[in-house]
C-alpha positions as CSV (number, residue, x, y, z in Angstrom):
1,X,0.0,0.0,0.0
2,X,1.4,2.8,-1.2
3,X,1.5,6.5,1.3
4,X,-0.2,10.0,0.8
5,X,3.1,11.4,0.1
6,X,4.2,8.8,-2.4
7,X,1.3,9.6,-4.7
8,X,2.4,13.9,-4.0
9,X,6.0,12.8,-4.7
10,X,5.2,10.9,-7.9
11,X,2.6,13.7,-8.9
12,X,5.0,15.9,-8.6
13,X,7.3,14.2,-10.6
14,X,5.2,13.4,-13.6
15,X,3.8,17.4,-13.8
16,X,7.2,18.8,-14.3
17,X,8.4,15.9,-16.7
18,X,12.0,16.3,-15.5
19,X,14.3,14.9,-12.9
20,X,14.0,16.8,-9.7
21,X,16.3,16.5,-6.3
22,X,14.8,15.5,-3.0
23,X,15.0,19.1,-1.9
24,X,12.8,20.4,-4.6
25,X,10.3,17.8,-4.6
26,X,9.5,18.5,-0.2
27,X,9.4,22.0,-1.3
28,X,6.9,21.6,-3.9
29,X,4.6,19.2,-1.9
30,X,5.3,20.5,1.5
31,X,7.1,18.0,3.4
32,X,10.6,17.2,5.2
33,X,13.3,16.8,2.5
34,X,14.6,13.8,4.7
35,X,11.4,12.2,4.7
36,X,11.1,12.5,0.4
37,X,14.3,11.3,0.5
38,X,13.6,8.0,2.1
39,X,10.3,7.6,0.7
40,X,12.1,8.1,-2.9
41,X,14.2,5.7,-1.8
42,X,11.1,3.0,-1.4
43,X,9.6,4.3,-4.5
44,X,12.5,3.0,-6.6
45,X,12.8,-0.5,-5.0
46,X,9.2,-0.6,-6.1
47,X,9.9,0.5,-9.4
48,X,7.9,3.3,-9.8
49,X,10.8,6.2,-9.9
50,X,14.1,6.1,-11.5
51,X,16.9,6.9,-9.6
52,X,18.7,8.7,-12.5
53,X,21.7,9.6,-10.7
54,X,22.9,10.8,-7.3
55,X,20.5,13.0,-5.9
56,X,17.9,13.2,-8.9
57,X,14.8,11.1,-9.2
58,X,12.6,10.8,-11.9
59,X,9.0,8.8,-12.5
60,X,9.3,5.4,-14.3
61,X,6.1,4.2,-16.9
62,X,5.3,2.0,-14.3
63,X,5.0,5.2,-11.9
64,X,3.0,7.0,-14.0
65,X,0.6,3.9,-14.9
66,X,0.0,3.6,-11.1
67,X,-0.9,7.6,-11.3
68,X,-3.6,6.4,-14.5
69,X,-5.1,3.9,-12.2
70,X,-4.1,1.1,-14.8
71,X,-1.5,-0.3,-11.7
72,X,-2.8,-1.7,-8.7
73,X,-0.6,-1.1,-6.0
74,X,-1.3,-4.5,-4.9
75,X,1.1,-5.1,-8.2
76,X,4.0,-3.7,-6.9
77,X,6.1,-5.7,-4.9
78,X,10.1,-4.4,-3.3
């Protein structure tokens, strides 16, 4: 089961269309940049955000087909 601030974060990352940092993202959607940071974290073991390279994050298809509705997040396993 996926968090409230795992569907902001991957919102957020499908709006701007580009890789954004941790920082950026808890500014955006209002929470602790420690806190994105770790849920990022989760969100990639689940495959639903790239981590593109230190620091930057950005949402995978299977991200944005959760997003659609046309994932189940009983689907995605770690």
């Amino acid at each position: 089961m996926q968090l409230p601030v795992d569907n902001r974060i991957l919102e957020a990352l499908a709006h701007t269309e580009m890789d954004l940092t941790p920082t950026v993202i808890a500014r955006d959607i209002g929470y602790d940049r420690k806190y994105v940071n770790t849920r990022l974290g989760d969100l990639a073991a689940k495959g639903l955000v790239d981590r593109v390279e230190r620091g930057w994050y950005a949402i995978t298809d299977d991200g944005r087909a959760y997003l659609n509705g046309d994932l189940d997040a009983s689907e995605i396993t770690d």
